[in-house]
C-alpha positions as CSV (number, residue, x, y, z in Angstrom):
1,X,0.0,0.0,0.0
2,X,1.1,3.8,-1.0
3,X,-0.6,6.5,0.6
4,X,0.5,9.9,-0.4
5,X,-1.2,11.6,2.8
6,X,-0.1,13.4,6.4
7,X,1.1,10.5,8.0
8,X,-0.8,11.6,11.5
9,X,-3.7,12.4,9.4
10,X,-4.0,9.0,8.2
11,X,-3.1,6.6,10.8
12,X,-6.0,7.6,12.5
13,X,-8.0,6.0,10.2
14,X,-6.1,2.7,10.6
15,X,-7.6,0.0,13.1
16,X,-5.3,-1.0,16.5
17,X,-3.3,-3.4,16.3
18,X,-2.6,-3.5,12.2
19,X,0.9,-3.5,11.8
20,X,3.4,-5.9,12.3
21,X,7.0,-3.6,12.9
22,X,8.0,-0.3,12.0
23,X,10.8,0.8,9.9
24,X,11.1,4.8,9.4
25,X,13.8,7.4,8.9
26,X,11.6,10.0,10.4
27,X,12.6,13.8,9.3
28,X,15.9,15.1,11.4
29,X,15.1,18.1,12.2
30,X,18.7,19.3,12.1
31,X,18.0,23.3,10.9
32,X,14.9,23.7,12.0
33,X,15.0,27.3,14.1
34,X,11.8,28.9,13.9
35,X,11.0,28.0,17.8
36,X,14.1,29.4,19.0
37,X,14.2,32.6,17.0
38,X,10.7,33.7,17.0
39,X,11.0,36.6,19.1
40,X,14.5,37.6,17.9
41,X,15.7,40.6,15.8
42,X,17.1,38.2,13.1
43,X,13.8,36.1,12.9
44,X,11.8,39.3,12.4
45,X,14.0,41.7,10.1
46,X,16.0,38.8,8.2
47,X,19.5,40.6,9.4
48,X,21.6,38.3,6.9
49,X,19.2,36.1,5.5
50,X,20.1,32.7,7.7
51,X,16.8,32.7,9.5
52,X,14.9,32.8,6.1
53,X,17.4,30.0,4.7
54,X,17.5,27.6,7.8
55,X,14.0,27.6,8.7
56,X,13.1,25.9,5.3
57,X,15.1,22.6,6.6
58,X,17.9,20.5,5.7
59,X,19.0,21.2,2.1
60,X,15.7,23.7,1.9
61,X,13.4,20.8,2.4
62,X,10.4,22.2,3.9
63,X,9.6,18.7,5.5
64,X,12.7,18.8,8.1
65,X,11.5,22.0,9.3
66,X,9.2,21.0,11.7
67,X,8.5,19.0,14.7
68,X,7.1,16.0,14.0
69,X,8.9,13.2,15.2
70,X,9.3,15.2,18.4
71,X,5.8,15.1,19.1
72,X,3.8,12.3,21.0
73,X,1.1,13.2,18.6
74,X,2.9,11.0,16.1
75,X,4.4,8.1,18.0
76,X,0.8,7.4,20.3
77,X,-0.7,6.7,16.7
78,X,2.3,4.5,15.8
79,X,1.9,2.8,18.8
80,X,-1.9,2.4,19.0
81,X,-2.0,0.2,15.1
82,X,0.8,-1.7,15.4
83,X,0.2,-5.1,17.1
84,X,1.3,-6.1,20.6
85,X,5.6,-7.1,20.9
86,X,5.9,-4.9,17.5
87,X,9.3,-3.4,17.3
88,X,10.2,0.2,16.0
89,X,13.3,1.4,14.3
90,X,13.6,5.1,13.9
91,X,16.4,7.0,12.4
92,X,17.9,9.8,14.2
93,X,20.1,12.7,13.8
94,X,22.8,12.7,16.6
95,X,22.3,16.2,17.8
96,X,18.6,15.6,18.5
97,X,18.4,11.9,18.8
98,X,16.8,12.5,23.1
99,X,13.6,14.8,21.5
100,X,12.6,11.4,19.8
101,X,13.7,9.2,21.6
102,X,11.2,10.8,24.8
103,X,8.7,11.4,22.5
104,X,8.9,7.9,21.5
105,X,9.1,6.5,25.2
106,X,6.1,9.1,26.6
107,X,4.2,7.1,23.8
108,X,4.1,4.1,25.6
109,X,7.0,2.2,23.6
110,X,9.2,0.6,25.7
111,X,12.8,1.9,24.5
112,X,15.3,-1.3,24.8
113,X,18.3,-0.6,22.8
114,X,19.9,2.0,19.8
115,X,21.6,0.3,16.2
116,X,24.6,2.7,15.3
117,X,25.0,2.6,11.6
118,X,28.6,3.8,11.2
119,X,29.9,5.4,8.0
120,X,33.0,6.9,6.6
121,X,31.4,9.0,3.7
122,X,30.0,12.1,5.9
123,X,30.8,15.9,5.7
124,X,30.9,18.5,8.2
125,X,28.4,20.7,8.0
126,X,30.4,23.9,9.5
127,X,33.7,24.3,9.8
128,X,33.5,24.0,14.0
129,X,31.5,20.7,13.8
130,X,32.9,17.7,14.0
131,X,32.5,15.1,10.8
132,X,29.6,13.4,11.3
133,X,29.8,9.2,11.0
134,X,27.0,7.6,12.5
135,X,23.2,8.2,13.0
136,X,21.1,6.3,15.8
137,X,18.5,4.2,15.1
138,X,16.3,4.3,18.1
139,X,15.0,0.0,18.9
140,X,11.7,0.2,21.2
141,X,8.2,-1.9,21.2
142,X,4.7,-2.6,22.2
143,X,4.5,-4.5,25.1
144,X,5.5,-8.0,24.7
145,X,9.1,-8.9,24.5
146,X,8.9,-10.8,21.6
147,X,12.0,-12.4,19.8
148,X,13.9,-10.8,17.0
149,X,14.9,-12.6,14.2
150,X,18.6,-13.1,15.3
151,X,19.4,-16.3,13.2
152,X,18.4,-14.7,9.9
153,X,20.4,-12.1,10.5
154,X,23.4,-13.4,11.6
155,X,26.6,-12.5,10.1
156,X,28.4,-14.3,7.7
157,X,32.2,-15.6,8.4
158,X,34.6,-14.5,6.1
159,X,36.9,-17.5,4.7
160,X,40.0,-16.6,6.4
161,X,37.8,-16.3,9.6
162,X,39.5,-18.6,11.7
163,X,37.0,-18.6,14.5
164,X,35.8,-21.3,16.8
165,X,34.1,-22.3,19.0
166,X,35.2,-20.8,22.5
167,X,38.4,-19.2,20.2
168,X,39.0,-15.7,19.5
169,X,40.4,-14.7,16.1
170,X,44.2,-15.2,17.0
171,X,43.5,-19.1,18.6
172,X,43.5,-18.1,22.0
173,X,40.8,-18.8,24.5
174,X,37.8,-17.2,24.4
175,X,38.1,-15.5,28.1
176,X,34.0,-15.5,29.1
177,X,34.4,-14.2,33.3
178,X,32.4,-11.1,32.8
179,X,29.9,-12.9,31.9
180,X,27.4,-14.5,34.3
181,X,27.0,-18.0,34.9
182,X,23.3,-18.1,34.0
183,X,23.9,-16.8,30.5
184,X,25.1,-19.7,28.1
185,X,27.5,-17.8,25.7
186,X,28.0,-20.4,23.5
187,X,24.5,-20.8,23.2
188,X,23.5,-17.7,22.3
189,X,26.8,-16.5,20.5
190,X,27.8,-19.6,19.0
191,X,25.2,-22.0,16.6
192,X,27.9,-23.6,13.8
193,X,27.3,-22.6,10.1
194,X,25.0,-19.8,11.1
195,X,27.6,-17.0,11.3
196,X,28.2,-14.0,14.3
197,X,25.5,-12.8,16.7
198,X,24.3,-9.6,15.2
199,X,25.0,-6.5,17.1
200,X,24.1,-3.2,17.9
201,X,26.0,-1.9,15.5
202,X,26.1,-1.2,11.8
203,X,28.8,-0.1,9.7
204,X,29.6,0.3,5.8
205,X,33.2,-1.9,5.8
206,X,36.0,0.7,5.7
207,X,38.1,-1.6,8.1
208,X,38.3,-5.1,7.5
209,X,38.7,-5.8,11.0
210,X,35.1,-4.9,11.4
211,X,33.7,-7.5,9.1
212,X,32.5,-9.4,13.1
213,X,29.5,-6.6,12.0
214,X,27.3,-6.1,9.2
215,X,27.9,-3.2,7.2
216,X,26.1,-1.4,4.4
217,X,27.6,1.7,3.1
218,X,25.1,4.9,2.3
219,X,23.2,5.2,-0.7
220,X,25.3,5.5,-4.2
221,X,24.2,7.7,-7.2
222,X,22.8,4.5,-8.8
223,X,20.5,3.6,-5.7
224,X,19.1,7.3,-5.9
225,X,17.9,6.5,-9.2
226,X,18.1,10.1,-10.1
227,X,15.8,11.4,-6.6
228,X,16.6,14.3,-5.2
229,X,15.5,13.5,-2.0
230,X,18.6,14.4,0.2
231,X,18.6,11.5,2.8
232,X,17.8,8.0,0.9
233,X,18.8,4.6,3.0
234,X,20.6,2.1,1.3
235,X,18.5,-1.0,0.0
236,X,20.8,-3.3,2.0
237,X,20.5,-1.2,5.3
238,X,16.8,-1.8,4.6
239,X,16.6,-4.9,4.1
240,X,18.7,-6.1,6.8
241,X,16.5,-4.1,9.2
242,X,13.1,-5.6,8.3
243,X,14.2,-8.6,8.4
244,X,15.5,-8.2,11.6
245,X,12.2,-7.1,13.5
246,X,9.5,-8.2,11.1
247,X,8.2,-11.6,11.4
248,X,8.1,-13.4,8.2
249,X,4.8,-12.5,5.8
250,X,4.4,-9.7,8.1
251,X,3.5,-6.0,7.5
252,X,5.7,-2.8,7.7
253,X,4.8,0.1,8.3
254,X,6.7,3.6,7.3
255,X,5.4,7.0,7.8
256,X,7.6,8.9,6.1
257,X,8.1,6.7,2.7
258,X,10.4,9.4,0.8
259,X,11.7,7.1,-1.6
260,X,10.3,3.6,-1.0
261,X,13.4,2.1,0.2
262,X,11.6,0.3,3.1
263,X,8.8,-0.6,0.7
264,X,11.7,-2.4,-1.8
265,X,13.0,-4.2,1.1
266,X,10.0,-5.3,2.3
267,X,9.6,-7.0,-1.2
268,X,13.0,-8.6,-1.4
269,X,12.8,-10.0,2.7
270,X,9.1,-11.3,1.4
271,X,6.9,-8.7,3.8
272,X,4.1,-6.4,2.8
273,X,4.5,-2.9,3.3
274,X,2.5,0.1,3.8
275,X,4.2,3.3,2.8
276,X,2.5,6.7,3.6
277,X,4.5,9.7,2.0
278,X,3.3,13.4,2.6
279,X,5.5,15.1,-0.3
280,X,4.0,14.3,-3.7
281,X,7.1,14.5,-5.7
282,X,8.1,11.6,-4.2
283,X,5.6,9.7,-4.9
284,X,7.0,8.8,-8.0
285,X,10.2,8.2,-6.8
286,X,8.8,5.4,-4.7
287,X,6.4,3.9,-7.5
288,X,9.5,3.5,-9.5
289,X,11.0,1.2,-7.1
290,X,7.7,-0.7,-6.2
291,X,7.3,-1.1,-10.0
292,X,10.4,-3.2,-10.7
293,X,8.8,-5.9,-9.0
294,X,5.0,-5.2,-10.0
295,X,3.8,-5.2,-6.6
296,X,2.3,-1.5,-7.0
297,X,-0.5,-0.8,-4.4
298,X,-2.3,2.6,-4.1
């Protein structure tokens, strides 16, 4: 399903209990001043013109201007049509991450972990800011602890990966007295052919020494297929992501579409998706995508 629509607007029209996860990259929020400057010289004379420019949003996209997925407006909808034990991943700016994050938690979700998705191809965007390489992707649910799908997404051992059971990567022992004697390590950490426990972590392979994680690096030229949407996922991130907290068969749901990576990734893991985009110029951008596979649903 494609709904080009106010995502608040139209969840409320959507039973409880619907959905089976939640896989978003919500707007960031990053230049968003209006708030702060309302009452100030600048925001009412223009002095040099930044007010004017900033409050539009990141790369003058008037969607990042607001507030949204700071509000508990949003997230209490979320929360009310997906199903009990659903899990939500939300993308984050790092700056900001805590407004969602609180937002997310005064919703009801239970927040019980963050993904860092790690990447080497980043800019500053001022000259006293540090390069940014990783956004937060915030893990919370409904309820219900209910399992993720850790063996599908375990990560595959290289062929020079010499580890072993209860062996770290240079043949020594495996040293396991941190860890409590109720938890079976090997158990969890260890099931033969199936590859590394995934972690909290995500990063796009510029060391090889990280290959113990998954990695997907951001989104090339190629993947944009020509969008001008400024923050497109990769496919891979995607994919790996709904497969991780959406029970097989199961439905996805994304409020802010932009592109349709989630809904592409939803086809290749074998989920259905529901995709509700409030910016018609990307609407295309996202039928494109669903059409390679001619699973178009509006």
């Amino acid at each position: 399903m494609i709904v080009n629509a106010d995502c608040i607007e139209h969840l409320k029209t959507v039973e409880d209990n619907h959905f089976d996860s939640v896989v978003t990259d919500p707007p960031y929020h990053l230049t968003s001043i209006a708030k702060r400057f309302t009452n100030s010289t600048e925001a009412k004379h223009g002095k040099d013109g930044s007010f004017q420019r900033l409050s539009k949003g990141f790369m003058g996209k008037e969607w990042d201007g607001g507030d949204i997925a700071f509000t508990t407006d949003l997230w209490k909808e979320v929360y009310r049509t997906i199903k009990p034990g659903a899990v939500l991943l939300a993308f984050a700016a790092t700056r900001n991450y805590h407004r969602m994050a609180v937002a997310i938690e005064d919703s009801g979700f239970e927040i019980f972990d963050m993904i860092n998705w790690i990447y080497g191809t980043g800019f500053p965007k001022r000259k006293n800011l540090l390069k940014p390489a990783h956004e937060p992707i915030v893990m919370a649910r409904k309820g219900v602890n209910r399992s993720l799908n850790i063996d599908d997404c375990r990560i595959e051992l290289s062929k020079d990966d010499k580890l072993q059971e209860g062996l770290k990567r240079d043949g020594s022992k495996l040293d396991t007295t941190d860890i409590s004697e109720t938890f079976n390590f090997k158990k969890f950490d260890r099931k033969p052919g199936l590859g590394r426990y995934p972690a909290n972590i995500i990063h796009d392979g510029s060391e090889e020494e990280w290959s113990r994680y998954f990695y997907s690096a951001k989104a090339s030229k190629k993947e944009k297929a020509g969008s001008n949407h400024p923050t497109v996922k990769p496919i891979s991130l995607m994919r790996y992501l709904v497969k991780l907290v959406t029970p097989k068969n199961g439905l996805v749901l994304d409020p802010f579409a932009g592109t349709g990576t989630t809904g592409e990734a939803c086809i290749l893991e074998g989920r259905d998706y529901y995709l509700i985009e409030k910016t018609k110029e990307y609407i295309p951008d996202i039928e494109k995508r669903i059409n390679k596979y001619d699973r178009l649903g509006i």
